[in-house]
C-alpha positions in Angstrom: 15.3 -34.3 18.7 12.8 -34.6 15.7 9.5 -36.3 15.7 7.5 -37.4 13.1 3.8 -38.0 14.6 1.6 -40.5 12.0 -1.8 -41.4 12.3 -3.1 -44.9 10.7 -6.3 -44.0 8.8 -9.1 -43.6 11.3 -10.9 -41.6 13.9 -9.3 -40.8 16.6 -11.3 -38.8 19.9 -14.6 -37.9 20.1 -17.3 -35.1 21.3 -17.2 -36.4 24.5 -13.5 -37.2 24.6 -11.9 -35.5 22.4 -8.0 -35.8 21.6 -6.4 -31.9 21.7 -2.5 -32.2 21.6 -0.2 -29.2 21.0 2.8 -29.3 18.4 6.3 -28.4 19.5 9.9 -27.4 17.4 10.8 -30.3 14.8 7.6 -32.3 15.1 5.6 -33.0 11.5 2.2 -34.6 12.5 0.4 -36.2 9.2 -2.2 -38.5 8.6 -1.4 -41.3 6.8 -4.2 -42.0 4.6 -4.0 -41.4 0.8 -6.8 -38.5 1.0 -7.2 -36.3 4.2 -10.6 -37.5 5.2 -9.2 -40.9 6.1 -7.3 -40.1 9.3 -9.9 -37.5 11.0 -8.7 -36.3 14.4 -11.9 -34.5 16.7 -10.6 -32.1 19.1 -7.7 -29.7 17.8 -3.5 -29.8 16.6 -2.7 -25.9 17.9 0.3 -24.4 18.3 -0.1 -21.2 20.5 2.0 -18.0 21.8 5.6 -18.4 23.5 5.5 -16.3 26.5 8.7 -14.7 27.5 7.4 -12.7 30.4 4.4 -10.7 31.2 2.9 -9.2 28.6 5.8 -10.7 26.3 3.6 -13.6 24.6 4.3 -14.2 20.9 4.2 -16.6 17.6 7.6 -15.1 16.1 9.7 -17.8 16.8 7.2 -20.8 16.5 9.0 -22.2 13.3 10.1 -26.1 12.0 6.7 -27.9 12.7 3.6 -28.7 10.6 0.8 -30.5 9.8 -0.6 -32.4 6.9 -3.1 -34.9 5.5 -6.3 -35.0 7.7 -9.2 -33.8 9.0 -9.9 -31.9 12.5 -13.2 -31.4 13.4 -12.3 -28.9 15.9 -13.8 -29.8 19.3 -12.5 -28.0 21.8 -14.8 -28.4 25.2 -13.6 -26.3 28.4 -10.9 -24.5 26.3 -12.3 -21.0 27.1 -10.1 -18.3 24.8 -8.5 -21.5 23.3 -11.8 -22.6 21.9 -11.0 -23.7 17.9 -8.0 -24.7 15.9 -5.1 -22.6 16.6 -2.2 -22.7 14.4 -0.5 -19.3 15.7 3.0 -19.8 13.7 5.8 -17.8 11.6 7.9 -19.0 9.2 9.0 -22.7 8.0 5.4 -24.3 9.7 3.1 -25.4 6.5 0.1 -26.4 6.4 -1.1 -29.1 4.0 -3.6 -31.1 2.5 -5.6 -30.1 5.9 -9.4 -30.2 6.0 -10.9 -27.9 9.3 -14.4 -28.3 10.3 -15.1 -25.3 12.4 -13.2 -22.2 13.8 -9.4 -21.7 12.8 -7.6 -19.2 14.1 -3.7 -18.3 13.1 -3.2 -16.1 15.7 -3.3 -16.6 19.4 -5.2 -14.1 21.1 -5.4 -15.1 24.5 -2.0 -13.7 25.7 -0.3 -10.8 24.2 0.7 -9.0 22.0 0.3 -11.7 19.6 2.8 -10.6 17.0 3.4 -13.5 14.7 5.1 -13.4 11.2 3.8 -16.2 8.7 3.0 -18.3 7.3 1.9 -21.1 4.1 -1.1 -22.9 3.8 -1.5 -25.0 0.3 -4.2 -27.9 -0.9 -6.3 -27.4 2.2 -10.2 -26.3 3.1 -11.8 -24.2 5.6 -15.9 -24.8 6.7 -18.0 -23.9 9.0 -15.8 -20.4 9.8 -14.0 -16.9 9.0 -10.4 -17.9 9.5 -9.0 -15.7 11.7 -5.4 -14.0 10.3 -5.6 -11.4 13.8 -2.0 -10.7 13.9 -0.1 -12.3 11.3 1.6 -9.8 9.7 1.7 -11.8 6.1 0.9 -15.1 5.2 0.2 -17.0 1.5 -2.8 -19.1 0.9 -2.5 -21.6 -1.9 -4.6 -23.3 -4.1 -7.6 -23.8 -1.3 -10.8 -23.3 -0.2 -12.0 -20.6 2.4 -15.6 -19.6 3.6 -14.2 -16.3 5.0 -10.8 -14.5 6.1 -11.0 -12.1 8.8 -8.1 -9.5 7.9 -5.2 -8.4 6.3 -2.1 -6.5 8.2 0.9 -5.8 5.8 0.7 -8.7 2.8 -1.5 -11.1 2.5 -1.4 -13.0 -0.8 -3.9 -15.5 -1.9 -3.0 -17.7 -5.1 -5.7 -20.4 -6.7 -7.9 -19.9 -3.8 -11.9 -20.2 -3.8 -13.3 -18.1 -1.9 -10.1 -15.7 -1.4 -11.0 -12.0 -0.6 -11.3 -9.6 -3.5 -7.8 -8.0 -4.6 -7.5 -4.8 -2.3 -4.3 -3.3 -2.1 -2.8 -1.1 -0.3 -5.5 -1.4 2.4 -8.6 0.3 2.2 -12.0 1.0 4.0 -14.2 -0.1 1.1 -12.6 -3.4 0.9 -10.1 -4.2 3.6 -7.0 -5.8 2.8 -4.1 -5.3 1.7 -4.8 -8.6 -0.1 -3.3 -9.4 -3.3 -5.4 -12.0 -4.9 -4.3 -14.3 -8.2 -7.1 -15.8 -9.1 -5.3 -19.5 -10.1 -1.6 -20.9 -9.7 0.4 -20.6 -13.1 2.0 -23.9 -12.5 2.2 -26.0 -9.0 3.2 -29.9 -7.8 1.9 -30.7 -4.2 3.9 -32.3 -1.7 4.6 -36.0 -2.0 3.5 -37.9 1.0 3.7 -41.3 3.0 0.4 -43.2 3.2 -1.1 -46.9 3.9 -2.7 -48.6 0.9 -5.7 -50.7 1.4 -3.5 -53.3 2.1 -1.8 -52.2 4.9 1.5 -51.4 2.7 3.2 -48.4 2.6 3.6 -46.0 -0.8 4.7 -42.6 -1.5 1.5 -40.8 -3.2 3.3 -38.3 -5.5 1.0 -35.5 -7.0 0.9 -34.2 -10.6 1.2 -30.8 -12.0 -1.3 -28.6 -12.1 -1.4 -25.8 -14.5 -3.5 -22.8 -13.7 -5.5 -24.7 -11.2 -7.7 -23.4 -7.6 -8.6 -24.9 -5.1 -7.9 -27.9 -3.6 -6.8 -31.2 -5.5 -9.0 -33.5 -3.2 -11.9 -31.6 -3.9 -13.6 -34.1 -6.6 -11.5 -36.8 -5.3 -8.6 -38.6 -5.4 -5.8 -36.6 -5.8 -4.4 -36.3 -9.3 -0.8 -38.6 -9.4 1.2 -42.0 -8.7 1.7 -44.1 -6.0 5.3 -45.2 -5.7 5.8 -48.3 -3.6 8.1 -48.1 -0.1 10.0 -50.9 -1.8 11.8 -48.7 -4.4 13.0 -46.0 -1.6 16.0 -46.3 0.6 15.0 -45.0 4.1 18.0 -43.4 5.7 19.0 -42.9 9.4 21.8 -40.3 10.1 23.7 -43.3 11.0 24.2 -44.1 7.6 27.1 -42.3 5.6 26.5 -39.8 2.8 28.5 -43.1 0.7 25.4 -45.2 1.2 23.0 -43.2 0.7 24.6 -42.1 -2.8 24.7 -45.7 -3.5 21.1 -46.4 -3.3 20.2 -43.1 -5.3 22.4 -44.3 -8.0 20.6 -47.7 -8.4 17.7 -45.9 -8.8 16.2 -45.7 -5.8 14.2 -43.0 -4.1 15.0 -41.6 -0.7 13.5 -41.2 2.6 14.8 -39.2 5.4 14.1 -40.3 8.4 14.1 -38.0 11.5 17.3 -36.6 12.8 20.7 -34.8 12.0 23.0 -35.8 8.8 26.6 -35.0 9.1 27.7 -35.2 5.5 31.2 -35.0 4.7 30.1 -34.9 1.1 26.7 -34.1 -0.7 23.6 -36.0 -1.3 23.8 -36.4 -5.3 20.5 -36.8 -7.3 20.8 -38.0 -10.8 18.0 -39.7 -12.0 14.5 -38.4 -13.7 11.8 -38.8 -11.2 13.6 -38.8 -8.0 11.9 -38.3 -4.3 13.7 -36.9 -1.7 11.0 -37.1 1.3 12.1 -35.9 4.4 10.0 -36.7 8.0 10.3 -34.9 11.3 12.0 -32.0 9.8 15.7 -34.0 9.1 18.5 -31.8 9.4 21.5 -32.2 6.8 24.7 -30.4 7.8 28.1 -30.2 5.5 31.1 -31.0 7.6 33.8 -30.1 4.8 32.5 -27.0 2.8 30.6 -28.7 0.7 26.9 -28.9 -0.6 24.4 -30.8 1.5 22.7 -31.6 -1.7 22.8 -31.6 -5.6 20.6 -32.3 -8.0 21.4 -32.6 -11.7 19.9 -31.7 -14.6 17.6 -34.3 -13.9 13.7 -33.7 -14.5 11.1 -34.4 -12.3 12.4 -34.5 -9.0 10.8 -33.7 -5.5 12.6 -32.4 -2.9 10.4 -32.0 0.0 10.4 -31.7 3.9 13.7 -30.7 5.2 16.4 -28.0 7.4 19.7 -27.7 5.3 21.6 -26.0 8.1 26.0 -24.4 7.4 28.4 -26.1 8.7 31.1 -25.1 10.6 33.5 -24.4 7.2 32.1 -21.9 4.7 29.7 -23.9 1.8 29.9 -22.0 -1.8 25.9 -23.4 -1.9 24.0 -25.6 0.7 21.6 -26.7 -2.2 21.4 -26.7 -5.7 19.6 -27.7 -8.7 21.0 -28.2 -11.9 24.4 -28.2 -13.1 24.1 -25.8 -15.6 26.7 -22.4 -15.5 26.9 -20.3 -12.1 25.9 -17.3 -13.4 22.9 -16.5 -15.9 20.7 -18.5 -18.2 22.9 -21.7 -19.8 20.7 -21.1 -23.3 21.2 -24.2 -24.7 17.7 -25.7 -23.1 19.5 -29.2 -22.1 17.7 -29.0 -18.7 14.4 -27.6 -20.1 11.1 -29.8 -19.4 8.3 -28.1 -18.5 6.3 -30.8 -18.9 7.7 -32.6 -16.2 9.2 -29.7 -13.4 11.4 -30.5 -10.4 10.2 -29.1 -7.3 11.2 -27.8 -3.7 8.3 -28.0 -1.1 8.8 -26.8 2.4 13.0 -26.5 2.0 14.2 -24.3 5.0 17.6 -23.2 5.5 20.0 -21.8 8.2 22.8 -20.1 8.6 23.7 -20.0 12.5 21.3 -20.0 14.9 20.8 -23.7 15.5 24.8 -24.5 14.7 27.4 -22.0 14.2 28.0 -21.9 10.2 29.0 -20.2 7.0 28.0 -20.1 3.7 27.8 -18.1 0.6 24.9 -18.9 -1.0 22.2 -21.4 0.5 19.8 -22.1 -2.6 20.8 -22.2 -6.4 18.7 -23.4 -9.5 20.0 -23.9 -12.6 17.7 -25.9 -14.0 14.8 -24.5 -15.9 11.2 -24.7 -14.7 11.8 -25.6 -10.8 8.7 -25.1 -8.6 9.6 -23.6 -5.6 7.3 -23.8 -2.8 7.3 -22.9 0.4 11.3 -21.8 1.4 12.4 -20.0 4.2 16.1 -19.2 3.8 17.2 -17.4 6.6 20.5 -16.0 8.0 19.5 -16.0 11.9 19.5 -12.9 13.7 19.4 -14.4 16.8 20.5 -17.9 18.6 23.9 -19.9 18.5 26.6 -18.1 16.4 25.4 -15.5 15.3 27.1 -11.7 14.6 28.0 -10.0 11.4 31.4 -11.8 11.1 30.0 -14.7 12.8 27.2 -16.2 10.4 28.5 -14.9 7.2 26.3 -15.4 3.6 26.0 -13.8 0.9 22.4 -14.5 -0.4 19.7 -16.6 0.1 18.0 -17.8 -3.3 20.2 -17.4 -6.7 17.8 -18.5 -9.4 19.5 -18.9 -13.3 17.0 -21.1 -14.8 14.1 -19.7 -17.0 10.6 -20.0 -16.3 11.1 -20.5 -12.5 7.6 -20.4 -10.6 7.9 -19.6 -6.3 4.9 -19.4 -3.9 6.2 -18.5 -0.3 9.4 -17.2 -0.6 10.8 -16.6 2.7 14.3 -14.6 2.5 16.2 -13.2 5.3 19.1 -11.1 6.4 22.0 -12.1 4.2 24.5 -9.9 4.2 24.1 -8.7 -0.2 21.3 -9.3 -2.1 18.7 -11.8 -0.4 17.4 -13.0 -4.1 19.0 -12.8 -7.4 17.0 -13.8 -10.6 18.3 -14.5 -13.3 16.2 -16.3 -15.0 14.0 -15.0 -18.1 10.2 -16.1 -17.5 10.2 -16.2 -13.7 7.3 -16.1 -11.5 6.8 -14.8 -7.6 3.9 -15.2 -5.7 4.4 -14.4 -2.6 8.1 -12.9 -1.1 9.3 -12.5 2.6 12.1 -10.4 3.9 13.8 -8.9 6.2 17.1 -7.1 5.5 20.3 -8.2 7.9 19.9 -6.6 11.6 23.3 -6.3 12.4 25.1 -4.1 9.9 27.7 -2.4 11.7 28.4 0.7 9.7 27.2 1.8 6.1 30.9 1.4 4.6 30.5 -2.2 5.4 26.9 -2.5 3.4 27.0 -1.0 -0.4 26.3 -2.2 -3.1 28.4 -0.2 -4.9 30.3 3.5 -4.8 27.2 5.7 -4.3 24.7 3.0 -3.4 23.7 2.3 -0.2 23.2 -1.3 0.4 21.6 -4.3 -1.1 18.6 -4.7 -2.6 16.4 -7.6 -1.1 15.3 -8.9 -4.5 17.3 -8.4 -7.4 15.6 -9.2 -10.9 19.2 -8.9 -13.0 19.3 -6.5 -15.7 19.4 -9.1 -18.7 15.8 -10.6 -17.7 13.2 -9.6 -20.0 10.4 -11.2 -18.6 9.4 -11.9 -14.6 6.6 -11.3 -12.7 6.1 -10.6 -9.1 2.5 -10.3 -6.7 2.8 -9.2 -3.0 6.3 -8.7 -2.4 7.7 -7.0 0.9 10.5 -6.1 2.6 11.3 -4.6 6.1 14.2 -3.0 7.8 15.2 -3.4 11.3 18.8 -2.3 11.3 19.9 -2.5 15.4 23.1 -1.6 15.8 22.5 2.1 17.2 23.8 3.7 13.9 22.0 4.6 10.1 21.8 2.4 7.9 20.2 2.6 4.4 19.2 0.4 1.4 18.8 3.4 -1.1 15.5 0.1 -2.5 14.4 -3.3 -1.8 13.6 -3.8 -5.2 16.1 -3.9 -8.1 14.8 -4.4 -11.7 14.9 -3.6 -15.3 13.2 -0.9 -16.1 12.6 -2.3 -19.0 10.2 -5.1 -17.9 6.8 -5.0 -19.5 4.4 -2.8 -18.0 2.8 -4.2 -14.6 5.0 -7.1 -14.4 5.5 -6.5 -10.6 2.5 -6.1 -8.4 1.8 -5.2 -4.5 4.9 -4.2 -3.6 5.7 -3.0 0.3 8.6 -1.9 2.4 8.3 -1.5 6.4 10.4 0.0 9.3 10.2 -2.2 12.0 10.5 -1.5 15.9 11.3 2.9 16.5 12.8 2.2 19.6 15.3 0.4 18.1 15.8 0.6 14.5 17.5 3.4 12.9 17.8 4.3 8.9 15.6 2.5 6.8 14.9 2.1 3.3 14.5 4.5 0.9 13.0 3.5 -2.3 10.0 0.5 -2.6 12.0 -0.8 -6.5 14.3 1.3 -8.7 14.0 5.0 -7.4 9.7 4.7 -7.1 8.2 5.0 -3.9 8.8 6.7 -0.7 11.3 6.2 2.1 10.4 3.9 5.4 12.1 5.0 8.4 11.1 6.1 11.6 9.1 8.8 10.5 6.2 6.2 9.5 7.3 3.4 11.2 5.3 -0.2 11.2 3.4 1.3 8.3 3.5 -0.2 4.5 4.8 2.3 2.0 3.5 0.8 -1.6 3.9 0.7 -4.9 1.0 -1.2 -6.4 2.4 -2.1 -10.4 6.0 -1.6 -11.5 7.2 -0.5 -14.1 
């Protein structure tokens, strides 16, 4: 099941009765007012550990839920421990556009051990308290407003924040950290969003570009952007066939996902300038046939937001993709260049197994130029229904070709080459997850060529000139009882300008289990992570 919890604009509990409610797998909870002071909820919206056992209580698998568009004025009476606003999650659980009045915490505390592995926060504010990162062992903050953060553990990135912590990496006593701090976003578009006008109709608010922007864009205001009426979208049910929903997009309309699993025997096809593609409840699309679950031409301006894109049972060349331009490399002929008016991704989350059994080669591919990706989790799943290294097969995760290519919060896991190719001349990271693929059965079966031991996680190709990277990590946890190397996570031009990557880290996760590791941070610069310094960041603070 998928939920999608809305609140009318208003108040709802009270000191004396306030309304605390918990938030489970597939459930979005938004407010539905056009700014977030106009649904204001007093109590809390936590999500806490999942215990497994004694002394087994953790966050890692608290994914696919979020929360968006309002105000808490945490009130939490009798709580105890779970006094404040918890939102102890990992990956693919945003939030947005959220105003807290008093304590936050991310991680949960109360049981242990409290590992959890986020996370994305964007457009929101913080008063009244030190948000608490505890545990979390990397998260991205984005274009907000703290009064105070509490820690860092392995990467924690803060882009267009006020009040962020001072840049401090690797860890150290005189300033804490690690923390890698840019002080505004190069280029980002906010989530669209469903709200009530003043006349009890309901619009899509869609927010503008902001260049080299912090902070929140509520902060003086209304939020920067257009309302676009409920009449001009077609609101689909996965009753409907992929047929009708292709219909409406071609007459123009807009679309709206409504909660639950789409079986598409073909893809969702986007055409037109301007189109939105809102998802609610976390809808799931699934290709039946092999094919895409969605394309996107060279079409500028469009918003993708708010969705799983899960394989299907027959192998999918790519799950999503953007742009029609060639497959490999930049198309040069700047036919699907506007950077005046960028498409964007927010809160796109992929899956390879785990939910479904399901194959694919690549999940996410941009061709077009200027794409704002924000928020994606693109994960092969190491654990859950099909899953094994013949099982779930994909290649990679995120294959970016287009130039000038701006991510925040990407989240890449465990395919079975490289994780993220970049092709792309003018790219920009902020912000990169991984974890390289568990379940390698021998190091024959993992090289990236004669000589090379595996795959690098992020893969910047050698004809790029330009890209920059800040707080970039990658870990090994390779299970299968035997050695396993990636000789680096990091594969770039040596020739890129001086400093153009910055913050990197690589990990060994878990000595009892793990074995090999990886052996270079980028290129052949920076030491080896293996059980020798396990759970411990090995850096490399600017590259080349």
């Amino acid at each position: 099941q998928r939920y999608a919890l809305l609140f009318m604009p208003g108040s709802y509990g009270s000191k004396t009765h306030p309304l605390n409610f918990k938030v489970g797998y597939y459930t979005s909870v938004a407010g539905l007012g056009l700014s977030p002071g106009d649904v204001v909820i007093n109590g809390s919206v936590y999500v806490r550990n999942q215990c497994f056992g004694p002394g087994n209580c953790v966050a890692l698998d608290n994914f696919w839920r979020s929360l968006s568009n309002l105000t808490i004025n945490v009130t939490t009476p009798g709580f105890g421990c779970y006094s404040g606003e918890f939102w102890a999650v990992s990956q693919a659980a945003p939030m947005r556009r959220v105003h807290v009045n008093g304590f936050a915490t991310l991680m949960d505390y109360c049981t242990g051990p409290s590992f959890a592995s986020g996370g994305f926060i964007a457009d929101s504010a913080f008063d009244g308290s030190t948000v608490v990162n505890g545990s979390q062992q990397q998260w991205l903050v984005r274009n907000s407003r703290l009064d105070g953060w509490t820690n860092g553990v392995w990467n924690q990135v803060f882009s267009g924040v006020v009040g962020a912590p001072a840049q401090c990496f690797p860890s150290q006593k005189s300033c804490g950290g690690p923390y890698t701090t840019v002080a505004t976003s190069p280029v980002t578009r906010e989530a669209p969003y469903l709200y009530l006008d003043a006349a009890g109709n309901y619009q899509v608010f869609v927010p503008a570009v902001q260049r080299n922007a912090s902070g929140t864009t509520w902060a003086a205001g209304r939020t920067p952007g257009a309302s676009i009426p409920i009449s001009r979208f077609f609101i689909a049910r996965p009753s409907d066939s992929v047929q009708t929903i292709n219909n409406q997009l071609s007459r123009g309309k807009n679309l709206i996902l409504s909660p639950g699993i789409y079986r598409l025997e073909a893809p969702i096809r986007v055409k037109h300038d301007d189109t939105v593609v809102l998802g609610l409840g976390f809808p799931t699309l699934v290709p039946q046939d092999g094919n895409a679950a969605l394309r996107v031409s060279n079409a500028n301006g469009v918003d993708l937001s708010g969705m799983i894109v899960d394989a299907g049972p027959e192998r999918s060349p790519v799950l999503l993709q953007v742009g029609s331009g060639r497959s490999e490399g930049d198309d040069g002929d700047g036919n699907d260049h506007n950077a005046s008016n960028p498409s964007a991704l927010q809160d796109v989350f992929f899956r390879i197994g785990g939910a479904t059994p399901g194959r694919a080669t690549t999940a996410l591919v941009i061709n077009s130029d200027d794409v704002i990706l924000d928020d994606i989790w693109s994960w092969r799943a190491d654990h859950g229904n099909g899953v094994g290294w013949t099982a779930n097969t994909a290649d990679t995760g995120v294959v970016v070709n287009g130039d000038s290519v701006t991510a925040y919060g990407l989240f890449v896991e465990h395919y079975q080459k490289y994780n993220v190719i970049w092709n792309g001349n003018r790219g920009t990271d902020i912000f990169f997850q991984n974890e390289l693929p568990y379940d390698v059965p021998n190091q024959a079966a993992w090289m990236e060529a004669p000589g090379v031991d595996g795959f690098a996680a992020f893969k910047v190709a050698p004809g790029v000139t330009s890209f920059r990277g800040y707080g970039m990590g990658s870990y090994s946890f390779f299970n299968q009882g035997v050695d396993i190397f990636a000789d680096h996570a990091f594969e770039v031009p040596t020739t890129l300008p001086l400093a153009s990557l910055n913050d990197l880290l690589t990990i060994f996760l878990d000595p009892s289990h793990g074995s090999g590791g990886i052996r270079h941070v980028v290129n052949d610069v920076g030491g080896s992570s293996t059980k020798a310094n396990p759970d411990t960041p090995v850096t490399v603070v600017s590259y080349p």
